[in-house]
N, C-alpha and C positions, 0 to 999 in steps of 0.2 A: 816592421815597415810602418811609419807615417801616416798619418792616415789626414786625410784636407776637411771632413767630415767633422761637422761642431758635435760638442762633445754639451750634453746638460746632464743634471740630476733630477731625478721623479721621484716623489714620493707616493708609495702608491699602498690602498688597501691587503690587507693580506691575500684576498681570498682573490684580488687580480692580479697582485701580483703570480698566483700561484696557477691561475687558467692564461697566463699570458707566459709561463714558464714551459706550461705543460703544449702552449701550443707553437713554441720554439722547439720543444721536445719532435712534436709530430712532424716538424717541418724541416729538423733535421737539421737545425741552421743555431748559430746565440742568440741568446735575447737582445741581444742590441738589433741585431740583421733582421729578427722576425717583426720588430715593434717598428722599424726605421722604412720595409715594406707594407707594414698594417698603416701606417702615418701617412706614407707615399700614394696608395691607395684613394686617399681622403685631400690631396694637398691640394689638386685641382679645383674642388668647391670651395674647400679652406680657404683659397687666395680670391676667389669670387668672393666670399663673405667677406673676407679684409675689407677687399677693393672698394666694397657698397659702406661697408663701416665707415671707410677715411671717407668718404664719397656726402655721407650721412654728415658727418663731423663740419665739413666745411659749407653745405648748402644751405638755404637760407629756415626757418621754423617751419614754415608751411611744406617744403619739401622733405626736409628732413621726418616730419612726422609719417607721410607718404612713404617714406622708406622703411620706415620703421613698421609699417604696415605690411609690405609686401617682404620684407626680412623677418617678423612674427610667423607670418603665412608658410613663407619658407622654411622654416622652421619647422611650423606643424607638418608641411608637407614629409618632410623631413621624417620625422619622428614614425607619421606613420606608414611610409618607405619600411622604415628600419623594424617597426612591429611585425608589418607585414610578413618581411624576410626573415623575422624572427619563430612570429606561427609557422611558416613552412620547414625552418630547422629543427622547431620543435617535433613539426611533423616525422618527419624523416627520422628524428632521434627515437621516438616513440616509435617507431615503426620495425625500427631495428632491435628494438630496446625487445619487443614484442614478440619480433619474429623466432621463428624456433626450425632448427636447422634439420632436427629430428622429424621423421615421417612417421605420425602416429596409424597403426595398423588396429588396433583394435581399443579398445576400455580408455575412451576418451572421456565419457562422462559428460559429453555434450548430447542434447534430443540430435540434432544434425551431425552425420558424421564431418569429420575436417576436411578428409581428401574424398574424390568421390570419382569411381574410373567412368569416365565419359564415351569409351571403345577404342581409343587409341591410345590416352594415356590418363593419369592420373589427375583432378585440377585442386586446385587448393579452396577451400570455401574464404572471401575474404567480404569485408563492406566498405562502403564509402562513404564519405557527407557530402550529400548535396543538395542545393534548394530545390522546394520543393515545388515552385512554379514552374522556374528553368530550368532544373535539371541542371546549372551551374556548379563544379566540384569546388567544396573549400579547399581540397587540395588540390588543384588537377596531378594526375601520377599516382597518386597515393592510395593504398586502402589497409582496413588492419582486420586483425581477426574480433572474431567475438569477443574475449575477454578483454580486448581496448577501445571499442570501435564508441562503445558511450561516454568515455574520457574524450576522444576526439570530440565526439558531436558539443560538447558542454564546453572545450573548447571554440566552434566552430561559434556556438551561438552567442559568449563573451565575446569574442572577434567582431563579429556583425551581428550587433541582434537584431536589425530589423531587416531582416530575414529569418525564412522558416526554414530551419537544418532539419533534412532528415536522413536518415540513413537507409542506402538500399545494397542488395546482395550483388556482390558480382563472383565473378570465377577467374583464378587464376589460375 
């Protein structure tokens, strides 16, 4: 069947073409369907940056400069939008990456045992980052065991260093 849908060519690095492959993969769909919703996704601001582009294009130096200011701005905003969302997949990725599905019982080799029965049932020892005036989480959701929880923090504090990351105990 026909399809009404324009048709381009991308040239693309190997190592995206092959995470844009893998995530047609998970989604169960081709790579045209998965990258034509990942585009779709994005088309709405896409056509707002046009719009200010052609907008830009035709107005007079003074204004156009003015644009070109708050479409920079946009931009950075932009960007660190996308970092943002990016620390917390990271988060999540490392978190899973971490997690161990295994309930260690005994010769863990930590001073602090990992699970610890509280009377009703078992909790899991876990930590978090958070500042340390507010009590603000770098991740809110999130926490990791001891063998990651100083990866996160070194994260947390390239992210925002001014701020004081520190890490406190909780119980899961």
């Amino acid at each position: 069947m026909a399809t009404k849908k324009k048709r381009i060519t991308v040239n693309l690095d190997p190592s995206l073409y092959e995470t844009l492959k893998r995530l047609a993969e998970l989604q169960g769909q081709p790579l045209s369907g998965s990258l034509n919703d990942l585009l779709g996704a994005i088309n709405e601001p896409l056509q707002r940056t046009v719009g200010l582009m052609d907008a830009a294009q035709q107005a007079p130096k003074q204004v156009r400069e003015g644009l070109r200011q708050t479409v920079d701005q946009l931009d950075k905003d932009l960007r660190q939008s996308m970092e943002s969302g990016q620390q917390k997949m990271d988060g999540m990725q490392m978190s899973m990456e971490q997690s161990n599905p295994h309930v260690v019982t005994r010769g863990s080799g930590q001073d602090k045992p990992t699970l610890v029965w509280d009377g009703n049932d078992y909790i899991r020892r876990q930590y978090q980052v958070v500042e340390e005036e507010t009590g603000s989480h770098w991740m809110p959701g999130l926490s990791w065991p001891s063998d990651s929880v100083l990866e996160a923090l070194e994260k947390a504090k390239i992210s925002n260093p001014e701020k004081n990351w520190v890490v406190r105990e909780s119980w899961q």
